[in-house]
The first five atom37 places (N, CA, C, CB, O) and aatype in JSON, in Angstrom:
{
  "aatype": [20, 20, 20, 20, 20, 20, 20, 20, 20, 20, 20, 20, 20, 20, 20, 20, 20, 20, 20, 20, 20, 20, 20, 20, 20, 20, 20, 20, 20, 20, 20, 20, 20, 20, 20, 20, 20, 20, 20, 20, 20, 20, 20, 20, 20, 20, 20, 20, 20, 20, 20, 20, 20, 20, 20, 20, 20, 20, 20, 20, 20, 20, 20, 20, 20, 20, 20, 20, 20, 20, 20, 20, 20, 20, 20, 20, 20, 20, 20, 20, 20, 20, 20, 20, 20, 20, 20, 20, 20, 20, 20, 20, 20, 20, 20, 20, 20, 20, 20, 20, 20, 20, 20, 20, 20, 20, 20, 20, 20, 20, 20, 20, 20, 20, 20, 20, 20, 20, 20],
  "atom_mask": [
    [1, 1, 1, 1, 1],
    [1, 1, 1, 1, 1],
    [1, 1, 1, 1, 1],
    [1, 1, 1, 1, 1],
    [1, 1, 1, 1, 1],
    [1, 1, 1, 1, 1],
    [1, 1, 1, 1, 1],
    [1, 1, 1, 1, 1],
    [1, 1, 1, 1, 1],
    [1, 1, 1, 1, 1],
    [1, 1, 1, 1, 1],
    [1, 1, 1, 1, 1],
    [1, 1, 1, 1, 1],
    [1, 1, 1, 1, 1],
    [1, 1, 1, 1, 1],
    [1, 1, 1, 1, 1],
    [1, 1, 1, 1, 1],
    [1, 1, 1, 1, 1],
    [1, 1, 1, 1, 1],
    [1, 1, 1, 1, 1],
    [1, 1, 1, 1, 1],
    [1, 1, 1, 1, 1],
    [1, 1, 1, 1, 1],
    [1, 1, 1, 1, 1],
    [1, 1, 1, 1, 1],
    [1, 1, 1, 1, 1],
    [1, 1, 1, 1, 1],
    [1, 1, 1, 1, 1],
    [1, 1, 1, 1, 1],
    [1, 1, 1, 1, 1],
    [1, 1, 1, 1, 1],
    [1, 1, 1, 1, 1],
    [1, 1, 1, 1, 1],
    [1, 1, 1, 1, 1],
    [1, 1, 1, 1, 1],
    [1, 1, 1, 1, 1],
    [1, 1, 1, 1, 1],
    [1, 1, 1, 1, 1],
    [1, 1, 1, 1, 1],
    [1, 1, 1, 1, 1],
    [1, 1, 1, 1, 1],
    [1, 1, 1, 1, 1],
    [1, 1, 1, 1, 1],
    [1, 1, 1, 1, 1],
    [1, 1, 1, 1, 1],
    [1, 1, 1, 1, 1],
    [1, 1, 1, 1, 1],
    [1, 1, 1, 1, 1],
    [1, 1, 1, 1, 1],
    [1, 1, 1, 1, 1],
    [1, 1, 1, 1, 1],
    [1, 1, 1, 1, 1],
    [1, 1, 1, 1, 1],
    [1, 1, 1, 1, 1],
    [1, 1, 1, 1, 1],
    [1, 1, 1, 1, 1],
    [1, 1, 1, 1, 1],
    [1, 1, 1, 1, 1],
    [1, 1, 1, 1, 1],
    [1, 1, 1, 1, 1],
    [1, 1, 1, 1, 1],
    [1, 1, 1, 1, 1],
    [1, 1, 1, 1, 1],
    [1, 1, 1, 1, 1],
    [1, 1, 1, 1, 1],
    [1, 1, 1, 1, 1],
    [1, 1, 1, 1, 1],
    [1, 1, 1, 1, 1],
    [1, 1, 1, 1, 1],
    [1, 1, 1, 1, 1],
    [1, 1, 1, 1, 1],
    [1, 1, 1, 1, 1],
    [1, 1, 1, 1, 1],
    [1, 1, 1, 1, 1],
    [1, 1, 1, 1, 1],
    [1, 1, 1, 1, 1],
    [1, 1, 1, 1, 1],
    [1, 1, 1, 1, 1],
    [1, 1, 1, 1, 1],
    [1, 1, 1, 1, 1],
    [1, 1, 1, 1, 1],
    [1, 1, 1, 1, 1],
    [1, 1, 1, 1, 1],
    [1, 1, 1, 1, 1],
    [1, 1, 1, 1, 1],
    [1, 1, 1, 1, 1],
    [1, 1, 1, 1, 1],
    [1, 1, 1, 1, 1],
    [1, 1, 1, 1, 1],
    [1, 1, 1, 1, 1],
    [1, 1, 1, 1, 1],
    [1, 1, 1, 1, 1],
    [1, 1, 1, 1, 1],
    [1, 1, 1, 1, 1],
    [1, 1, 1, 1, 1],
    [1, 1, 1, 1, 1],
    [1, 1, 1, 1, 1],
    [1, 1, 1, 1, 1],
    [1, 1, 1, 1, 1],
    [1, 1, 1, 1, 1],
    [1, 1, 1, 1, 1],
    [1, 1, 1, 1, 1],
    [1, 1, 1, 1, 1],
    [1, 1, 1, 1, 1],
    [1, 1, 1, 1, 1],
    [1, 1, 1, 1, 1],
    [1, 1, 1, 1, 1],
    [1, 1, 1, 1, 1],
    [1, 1, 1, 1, 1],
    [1, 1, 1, 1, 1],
    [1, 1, 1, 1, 1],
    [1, 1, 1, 1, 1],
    [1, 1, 1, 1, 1],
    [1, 1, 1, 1, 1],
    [1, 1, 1, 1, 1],
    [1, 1, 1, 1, 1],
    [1, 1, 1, 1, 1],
    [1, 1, 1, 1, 1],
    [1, 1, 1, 1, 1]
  ],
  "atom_positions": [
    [[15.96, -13.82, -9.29], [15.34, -12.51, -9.31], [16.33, -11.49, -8.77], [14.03, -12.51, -8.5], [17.3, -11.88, -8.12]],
    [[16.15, -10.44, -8.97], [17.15, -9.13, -8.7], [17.04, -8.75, -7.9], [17.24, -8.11, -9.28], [18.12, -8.4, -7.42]],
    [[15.68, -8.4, -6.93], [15.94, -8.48, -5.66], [16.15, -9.15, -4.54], [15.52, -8.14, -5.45], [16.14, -8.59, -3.45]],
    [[16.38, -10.51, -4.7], [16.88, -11.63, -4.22], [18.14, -10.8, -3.78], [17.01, -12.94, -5.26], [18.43, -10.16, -2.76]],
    [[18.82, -11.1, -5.08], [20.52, -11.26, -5.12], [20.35, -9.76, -4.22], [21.63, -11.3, -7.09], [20.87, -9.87, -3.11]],
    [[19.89, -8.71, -4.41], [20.2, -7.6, -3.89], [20.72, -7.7, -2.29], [19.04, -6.78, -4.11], [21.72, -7.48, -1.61]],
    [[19.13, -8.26, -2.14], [18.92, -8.6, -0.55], [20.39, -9.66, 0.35], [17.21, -9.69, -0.56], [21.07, -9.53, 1.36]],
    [[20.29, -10.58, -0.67], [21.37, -11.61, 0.0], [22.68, -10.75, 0.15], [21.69, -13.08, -1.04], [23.13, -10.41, 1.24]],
    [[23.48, -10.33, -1.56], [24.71, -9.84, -1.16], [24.89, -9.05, 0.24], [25.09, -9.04, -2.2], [25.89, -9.21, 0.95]],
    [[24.22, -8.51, 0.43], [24.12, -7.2, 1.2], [23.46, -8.07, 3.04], [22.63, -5.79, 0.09], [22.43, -8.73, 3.16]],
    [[24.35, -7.78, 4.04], [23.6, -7.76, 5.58], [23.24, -6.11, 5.77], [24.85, -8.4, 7.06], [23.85, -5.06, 5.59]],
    [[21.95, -6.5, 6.22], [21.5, -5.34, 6.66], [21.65, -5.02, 8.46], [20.03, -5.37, 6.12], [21.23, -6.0, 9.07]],
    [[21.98, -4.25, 9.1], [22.1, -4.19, 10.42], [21.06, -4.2, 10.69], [22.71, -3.33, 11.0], [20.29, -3.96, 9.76]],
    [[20.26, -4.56, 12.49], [19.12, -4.79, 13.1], [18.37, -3.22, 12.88], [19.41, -5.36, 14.72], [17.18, -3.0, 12.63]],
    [[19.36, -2.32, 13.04], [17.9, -0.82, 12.81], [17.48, -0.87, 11.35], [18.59, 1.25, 13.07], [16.34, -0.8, 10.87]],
    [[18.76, -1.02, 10.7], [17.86, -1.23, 9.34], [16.61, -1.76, 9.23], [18.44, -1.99, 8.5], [15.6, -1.19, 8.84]],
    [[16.77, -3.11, 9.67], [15.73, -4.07, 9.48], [14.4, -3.78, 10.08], [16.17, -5.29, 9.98], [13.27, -3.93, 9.59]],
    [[14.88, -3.19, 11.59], [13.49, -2.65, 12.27], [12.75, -1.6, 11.57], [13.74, -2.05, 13.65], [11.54, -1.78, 11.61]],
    [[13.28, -0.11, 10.66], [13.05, 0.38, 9.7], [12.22, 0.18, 8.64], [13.78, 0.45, 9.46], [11.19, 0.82, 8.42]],
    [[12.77, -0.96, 7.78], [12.03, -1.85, 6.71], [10.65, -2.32, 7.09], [12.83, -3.12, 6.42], [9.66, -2.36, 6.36]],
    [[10.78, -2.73, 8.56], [9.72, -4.23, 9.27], [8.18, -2.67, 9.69], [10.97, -5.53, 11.76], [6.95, -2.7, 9.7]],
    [[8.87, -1.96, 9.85], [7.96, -0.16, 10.46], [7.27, -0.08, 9.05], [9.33, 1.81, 10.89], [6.08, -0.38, 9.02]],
    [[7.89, 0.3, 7.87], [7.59, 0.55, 6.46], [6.17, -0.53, 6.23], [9.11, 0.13, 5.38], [5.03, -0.14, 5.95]],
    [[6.6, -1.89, 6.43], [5.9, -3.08, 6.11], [4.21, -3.12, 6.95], [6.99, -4.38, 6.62], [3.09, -3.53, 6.63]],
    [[4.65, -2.66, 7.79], [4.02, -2.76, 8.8], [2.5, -1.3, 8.71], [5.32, -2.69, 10.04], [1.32, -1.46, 9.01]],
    [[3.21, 0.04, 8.17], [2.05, 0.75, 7.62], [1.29, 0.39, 6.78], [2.25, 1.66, 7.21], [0.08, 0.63, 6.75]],
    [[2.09, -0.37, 5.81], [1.37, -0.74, 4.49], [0.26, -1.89, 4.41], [2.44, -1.15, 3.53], [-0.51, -2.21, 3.5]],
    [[0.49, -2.49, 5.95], [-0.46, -3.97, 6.08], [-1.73, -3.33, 6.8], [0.36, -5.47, 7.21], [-2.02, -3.54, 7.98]],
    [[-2.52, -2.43, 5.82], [-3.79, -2.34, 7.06], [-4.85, -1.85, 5.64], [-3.51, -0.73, 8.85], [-4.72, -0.83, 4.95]],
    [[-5.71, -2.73, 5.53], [-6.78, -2.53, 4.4], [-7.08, -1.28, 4.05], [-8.0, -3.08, 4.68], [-7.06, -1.03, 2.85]],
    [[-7.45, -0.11, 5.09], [-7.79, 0.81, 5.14], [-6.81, 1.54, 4.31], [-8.05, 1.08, 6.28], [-7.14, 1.94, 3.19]],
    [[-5.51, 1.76, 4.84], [-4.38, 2.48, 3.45], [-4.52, 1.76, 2.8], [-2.81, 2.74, 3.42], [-5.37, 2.13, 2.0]],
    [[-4.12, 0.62, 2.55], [-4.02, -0.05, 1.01], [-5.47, 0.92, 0.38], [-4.28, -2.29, 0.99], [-5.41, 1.6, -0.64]],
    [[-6.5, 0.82, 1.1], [-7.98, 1.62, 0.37], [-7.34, 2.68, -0.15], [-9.38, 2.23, 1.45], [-7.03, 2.58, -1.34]],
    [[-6.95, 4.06, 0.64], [-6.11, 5.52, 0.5], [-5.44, 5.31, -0.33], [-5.28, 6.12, 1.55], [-5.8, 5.92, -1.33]],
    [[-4.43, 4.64, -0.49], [-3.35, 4.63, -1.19], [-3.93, 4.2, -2.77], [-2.27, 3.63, -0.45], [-3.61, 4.87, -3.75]],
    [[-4.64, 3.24, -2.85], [-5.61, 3.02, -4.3], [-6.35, 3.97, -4.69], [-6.62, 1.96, -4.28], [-6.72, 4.14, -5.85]],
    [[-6.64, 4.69, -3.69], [-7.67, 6.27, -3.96], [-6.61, 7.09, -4.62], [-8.35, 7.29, -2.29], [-6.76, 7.49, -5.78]],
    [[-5.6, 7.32, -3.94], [-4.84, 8.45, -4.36], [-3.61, 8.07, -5.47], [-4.25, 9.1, -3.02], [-2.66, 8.81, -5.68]],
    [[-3.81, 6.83, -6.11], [-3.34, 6.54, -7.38], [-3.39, 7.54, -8.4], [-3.95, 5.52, -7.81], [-2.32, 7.92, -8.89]],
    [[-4.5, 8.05, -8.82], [-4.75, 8.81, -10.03], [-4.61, 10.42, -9.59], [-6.29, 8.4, -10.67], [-5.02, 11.21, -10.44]],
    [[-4.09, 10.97, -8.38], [-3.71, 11.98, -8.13], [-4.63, 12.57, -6.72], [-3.75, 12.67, -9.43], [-5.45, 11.91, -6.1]],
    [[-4.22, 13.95, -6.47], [-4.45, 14.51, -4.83], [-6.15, 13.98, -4.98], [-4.11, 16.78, -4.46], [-6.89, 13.73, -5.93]],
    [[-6.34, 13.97, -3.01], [-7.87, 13.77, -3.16], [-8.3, 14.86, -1.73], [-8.43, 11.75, -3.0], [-7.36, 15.01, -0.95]],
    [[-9.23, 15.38, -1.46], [-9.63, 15.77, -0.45], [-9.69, 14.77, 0.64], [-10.66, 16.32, -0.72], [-9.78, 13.58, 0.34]],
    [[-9.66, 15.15, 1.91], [-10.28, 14.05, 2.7], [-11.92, 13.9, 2.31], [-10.07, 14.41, 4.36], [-12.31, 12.75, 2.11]],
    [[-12.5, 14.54, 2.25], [-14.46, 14.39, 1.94], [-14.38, 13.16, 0.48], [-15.54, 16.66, 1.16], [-15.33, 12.42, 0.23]],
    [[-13.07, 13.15, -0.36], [-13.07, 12.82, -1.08], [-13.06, 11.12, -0.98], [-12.34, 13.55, -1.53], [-13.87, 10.27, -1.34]],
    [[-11.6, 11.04, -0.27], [-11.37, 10.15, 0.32], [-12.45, 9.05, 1.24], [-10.56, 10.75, 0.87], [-12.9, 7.92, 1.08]],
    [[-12.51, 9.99, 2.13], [-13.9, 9.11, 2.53], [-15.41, 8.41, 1.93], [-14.35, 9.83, 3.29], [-16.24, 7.67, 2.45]],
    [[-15.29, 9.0, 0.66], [-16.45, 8.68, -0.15], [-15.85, 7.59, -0.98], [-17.08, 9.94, -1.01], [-16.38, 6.48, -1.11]],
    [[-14.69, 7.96, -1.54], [-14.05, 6.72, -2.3], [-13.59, 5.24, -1.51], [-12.71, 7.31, -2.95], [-13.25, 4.16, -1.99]],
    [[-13.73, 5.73, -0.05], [-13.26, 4.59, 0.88], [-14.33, 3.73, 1.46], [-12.48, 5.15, 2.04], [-14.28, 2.52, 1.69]],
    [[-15.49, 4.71, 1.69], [-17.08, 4.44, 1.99], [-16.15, 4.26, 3.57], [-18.28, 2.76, 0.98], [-16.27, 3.26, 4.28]],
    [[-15.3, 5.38, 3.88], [-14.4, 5.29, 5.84], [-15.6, 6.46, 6.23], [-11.89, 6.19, 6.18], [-16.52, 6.79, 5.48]],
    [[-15.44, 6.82, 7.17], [-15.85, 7.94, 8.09], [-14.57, 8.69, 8.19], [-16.43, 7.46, 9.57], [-13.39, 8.36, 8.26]],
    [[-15.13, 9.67, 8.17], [-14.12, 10.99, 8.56], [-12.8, 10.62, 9.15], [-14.8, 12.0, 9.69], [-11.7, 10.46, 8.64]],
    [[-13.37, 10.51, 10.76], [-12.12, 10.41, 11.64], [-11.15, 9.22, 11.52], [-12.56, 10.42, 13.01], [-9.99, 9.33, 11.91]],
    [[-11.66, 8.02, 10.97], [-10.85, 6.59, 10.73], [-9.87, 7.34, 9.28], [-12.23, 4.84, 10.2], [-8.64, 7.35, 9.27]],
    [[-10.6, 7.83, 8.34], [-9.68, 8.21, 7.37], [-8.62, 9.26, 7.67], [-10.38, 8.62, 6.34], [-7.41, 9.26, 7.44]],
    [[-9.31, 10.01, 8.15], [-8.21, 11.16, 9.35], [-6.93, 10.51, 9.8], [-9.03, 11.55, 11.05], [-5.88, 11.09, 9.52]],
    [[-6.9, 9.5, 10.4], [-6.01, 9.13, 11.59], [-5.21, 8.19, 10.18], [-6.91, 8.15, 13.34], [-4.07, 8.62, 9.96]],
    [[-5.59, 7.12, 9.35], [-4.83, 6.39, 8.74], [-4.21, 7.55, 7.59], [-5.63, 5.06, 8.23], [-3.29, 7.13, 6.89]],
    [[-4.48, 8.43, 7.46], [-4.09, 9.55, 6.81], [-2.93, 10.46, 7.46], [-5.28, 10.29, 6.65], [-2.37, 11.26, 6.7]],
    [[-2.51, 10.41, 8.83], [-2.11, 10.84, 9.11], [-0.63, 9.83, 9.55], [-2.97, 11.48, 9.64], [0.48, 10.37, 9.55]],
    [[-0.8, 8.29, 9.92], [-0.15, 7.92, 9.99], [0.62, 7.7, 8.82], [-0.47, 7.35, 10.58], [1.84, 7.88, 8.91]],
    [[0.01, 7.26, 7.46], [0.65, 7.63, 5.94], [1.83, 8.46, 6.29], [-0.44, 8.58, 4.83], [2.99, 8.1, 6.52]],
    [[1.26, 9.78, 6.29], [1.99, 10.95, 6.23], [3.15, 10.91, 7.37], [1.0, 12.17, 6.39], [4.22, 11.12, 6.81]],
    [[3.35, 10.71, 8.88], [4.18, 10.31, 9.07], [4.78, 9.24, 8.72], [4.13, 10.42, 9.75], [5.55, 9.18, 9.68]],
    [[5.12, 8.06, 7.91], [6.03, 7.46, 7.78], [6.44, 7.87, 5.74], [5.58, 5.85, 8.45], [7.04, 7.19, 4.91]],
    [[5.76, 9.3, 5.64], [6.58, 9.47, 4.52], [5.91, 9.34, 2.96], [7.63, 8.46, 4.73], [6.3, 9.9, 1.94]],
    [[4.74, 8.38, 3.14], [4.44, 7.83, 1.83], [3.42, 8.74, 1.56], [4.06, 6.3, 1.72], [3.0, 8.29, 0.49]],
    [[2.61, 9.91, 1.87], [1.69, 10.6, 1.58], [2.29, 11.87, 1.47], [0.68, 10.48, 2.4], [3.52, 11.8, 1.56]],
    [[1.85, 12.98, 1.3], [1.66, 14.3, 2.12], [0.72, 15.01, 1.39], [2.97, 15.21, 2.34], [0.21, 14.91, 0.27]],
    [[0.6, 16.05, 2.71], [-0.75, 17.76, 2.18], [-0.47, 18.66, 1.89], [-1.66, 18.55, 3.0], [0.56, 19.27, 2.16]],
    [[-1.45, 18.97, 1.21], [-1.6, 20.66, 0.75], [-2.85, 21.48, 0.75], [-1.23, 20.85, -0.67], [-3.91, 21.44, 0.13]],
    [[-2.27, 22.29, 1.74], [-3.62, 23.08, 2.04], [-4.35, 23.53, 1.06], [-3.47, 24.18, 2.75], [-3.99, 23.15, -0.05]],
    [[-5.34, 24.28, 1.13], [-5.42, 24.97, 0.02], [-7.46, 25.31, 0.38], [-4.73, 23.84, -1.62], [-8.48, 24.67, 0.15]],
    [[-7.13, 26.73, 1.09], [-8.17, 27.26, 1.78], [-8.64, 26.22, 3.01], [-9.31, 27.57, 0.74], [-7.75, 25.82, 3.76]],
    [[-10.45, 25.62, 3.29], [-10.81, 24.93, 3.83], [-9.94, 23.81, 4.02], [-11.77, 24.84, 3.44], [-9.69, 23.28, 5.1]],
    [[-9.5, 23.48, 2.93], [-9.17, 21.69, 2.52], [-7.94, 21.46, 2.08], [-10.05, 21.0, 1.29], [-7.24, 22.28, 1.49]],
    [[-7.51, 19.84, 2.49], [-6.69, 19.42, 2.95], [-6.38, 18.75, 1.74], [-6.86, 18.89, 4.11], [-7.44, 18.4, 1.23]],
    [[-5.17, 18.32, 0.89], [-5.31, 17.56, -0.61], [-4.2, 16.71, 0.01], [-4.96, 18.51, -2.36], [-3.34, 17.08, 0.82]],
    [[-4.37, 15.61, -0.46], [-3.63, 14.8, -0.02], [-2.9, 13.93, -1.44], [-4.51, 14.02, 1.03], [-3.36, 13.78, -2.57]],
    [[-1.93, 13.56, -0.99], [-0.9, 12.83, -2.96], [-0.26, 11.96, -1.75], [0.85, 14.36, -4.49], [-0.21, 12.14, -0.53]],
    [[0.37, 10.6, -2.91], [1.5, 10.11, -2.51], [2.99, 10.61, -2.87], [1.36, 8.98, -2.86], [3.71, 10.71, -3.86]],
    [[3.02, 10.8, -1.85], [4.84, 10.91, -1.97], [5.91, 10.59, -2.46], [5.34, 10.71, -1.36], [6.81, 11.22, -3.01]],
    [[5.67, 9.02, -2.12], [6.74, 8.18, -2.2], [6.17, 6.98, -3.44], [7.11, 7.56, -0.55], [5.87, 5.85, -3.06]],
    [[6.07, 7.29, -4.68], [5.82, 6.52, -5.35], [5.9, 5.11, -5.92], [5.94, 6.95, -5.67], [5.34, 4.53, -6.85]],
    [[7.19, 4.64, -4.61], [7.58, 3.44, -4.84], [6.53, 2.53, -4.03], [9.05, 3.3, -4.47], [6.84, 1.39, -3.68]],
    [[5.45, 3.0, -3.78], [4.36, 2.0, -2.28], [3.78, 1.14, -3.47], [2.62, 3.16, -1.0], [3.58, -0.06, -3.34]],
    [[3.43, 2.09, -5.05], [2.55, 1.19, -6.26], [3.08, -0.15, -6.6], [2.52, 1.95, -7.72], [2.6, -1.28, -6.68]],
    [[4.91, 0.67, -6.87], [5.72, -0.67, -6.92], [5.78, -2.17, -5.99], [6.91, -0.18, -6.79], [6.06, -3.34, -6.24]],
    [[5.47, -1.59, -5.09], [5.42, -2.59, -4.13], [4.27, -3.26, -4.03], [5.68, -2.16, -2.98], [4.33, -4.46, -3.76]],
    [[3.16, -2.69, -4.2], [1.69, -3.06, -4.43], [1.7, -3.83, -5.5], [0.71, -1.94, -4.64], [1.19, -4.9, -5.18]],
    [[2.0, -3.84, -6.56], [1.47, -4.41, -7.77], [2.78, -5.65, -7.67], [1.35, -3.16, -9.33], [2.62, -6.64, -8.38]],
    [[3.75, -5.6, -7.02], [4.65, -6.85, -7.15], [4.14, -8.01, -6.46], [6.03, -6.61, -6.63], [4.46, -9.17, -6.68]],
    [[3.01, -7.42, -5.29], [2.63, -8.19, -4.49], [1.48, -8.87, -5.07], [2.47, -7.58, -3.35], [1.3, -10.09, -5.03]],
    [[0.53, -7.81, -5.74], [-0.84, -8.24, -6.24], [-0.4, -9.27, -7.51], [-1.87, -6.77, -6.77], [-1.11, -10.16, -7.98]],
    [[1.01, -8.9, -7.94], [0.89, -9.52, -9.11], [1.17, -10.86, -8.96], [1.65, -8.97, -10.05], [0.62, -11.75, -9.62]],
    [[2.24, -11.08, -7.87], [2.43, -12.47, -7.1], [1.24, -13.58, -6.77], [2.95, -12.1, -5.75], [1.17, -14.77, -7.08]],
    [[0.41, -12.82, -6.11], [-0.85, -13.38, -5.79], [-1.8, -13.86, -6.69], [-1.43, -12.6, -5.16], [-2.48, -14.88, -6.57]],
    [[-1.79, -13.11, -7.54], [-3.0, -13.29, -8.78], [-2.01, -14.5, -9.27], [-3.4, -11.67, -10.17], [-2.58, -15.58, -9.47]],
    [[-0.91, -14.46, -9.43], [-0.36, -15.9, -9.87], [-0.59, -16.94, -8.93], [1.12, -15.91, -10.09], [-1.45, -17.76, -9.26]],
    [[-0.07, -17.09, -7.93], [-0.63, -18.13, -6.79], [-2.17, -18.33, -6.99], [-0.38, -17.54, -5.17], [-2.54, -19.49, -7.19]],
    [[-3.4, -17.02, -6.96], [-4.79, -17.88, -7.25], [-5.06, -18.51, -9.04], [-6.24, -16.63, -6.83], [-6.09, -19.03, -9.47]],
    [[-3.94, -18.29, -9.71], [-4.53, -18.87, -10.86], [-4.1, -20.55, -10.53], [-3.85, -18.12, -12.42], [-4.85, -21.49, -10.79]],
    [[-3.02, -20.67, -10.03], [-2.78, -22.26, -9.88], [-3.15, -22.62, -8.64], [-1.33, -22.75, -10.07], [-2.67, -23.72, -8.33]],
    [[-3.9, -22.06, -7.71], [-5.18, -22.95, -7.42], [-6.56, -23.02, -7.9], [-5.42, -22.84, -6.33], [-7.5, -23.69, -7.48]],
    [[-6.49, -22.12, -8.95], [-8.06, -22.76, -9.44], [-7.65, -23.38, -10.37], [-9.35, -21.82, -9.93], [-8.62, -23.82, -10.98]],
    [[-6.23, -23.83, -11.08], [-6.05, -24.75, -11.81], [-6.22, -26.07, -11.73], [-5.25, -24.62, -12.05], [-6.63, -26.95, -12.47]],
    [[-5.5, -25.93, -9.85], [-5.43, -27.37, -9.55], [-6.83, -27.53, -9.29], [-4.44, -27.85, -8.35], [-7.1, -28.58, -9.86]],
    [[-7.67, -27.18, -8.85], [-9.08, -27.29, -8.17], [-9.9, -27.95, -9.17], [-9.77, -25.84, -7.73], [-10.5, -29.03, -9.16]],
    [[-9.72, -26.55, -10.5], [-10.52, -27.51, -11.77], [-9.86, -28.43, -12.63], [-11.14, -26.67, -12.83], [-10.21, -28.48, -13.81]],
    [[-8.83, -29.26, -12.15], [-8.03, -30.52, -12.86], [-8.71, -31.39, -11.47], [-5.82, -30.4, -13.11], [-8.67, -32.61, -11.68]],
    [[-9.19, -31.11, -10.39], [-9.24, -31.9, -9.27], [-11.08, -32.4, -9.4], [-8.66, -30.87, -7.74], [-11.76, -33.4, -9.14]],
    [[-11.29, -31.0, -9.95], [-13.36, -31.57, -9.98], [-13.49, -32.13, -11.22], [-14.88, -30.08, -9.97], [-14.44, -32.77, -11.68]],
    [[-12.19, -31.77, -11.86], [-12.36, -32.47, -13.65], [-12.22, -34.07, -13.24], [-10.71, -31.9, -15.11], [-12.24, -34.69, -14.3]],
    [[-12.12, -34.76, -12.38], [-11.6, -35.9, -12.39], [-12.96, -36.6, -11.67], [-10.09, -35.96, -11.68], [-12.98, -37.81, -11.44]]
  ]
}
């Protein structure tokens, strides 16, 4: 795979890595992964957000805000309200390499499962 080889040729120094491990580390919390699936198809209000998240205000507030500091979100005012987009469009990429990984791993265990009750 290509990002294999990427990764190997290349040492990354320890801030790098701590960097990357920070990145990884926003992205592992259900609640954004929720935001971030909300705001796929373009800006959302927070009122918006929270309805599409079934969050409360202030929980969507705060994971909304941490988004936005590490880059992958940002706002736009616009009177009362707050619109929120992703930024950094590469978070989908990363999402769907992962989901797509997975959905392969659960197909060959329900393969093996139903070759295992088939018997």
């Amino acid at each position: 795979m290509t990002v294999r080889k990427k990764m190997r040729s290349s040492s990354l120094p320890p801030a790098a890595l701590a960097l990357i491990a920070g990145r990884f580390r926003v992205l592992a919390d259900p609640t954004r992964l929720a935001l971030l699936h909300a705001l796929h198809d373009g800006p959302l209000s927070v009122g918006a957000l929270v309805v599409r998240t079934e969050g409360n205000q202030a929980n969507v507030s705060k994971h909304l805000a941490l988004l936005m500091s590490a880059g992958i979100v940002g706002r736009r005012k616009d009177g009362n309200f707050a619109y929120y987009s992703v930024s950094d469009p590469a978070v989908f990429e990363i999402c769907e390499l992962v989901c797509s990984k997975m959905a392969g791993n659960f197909l060959g265990v329900a393969r093996t499962l139903a070759r295992a009750s088939a018997r």
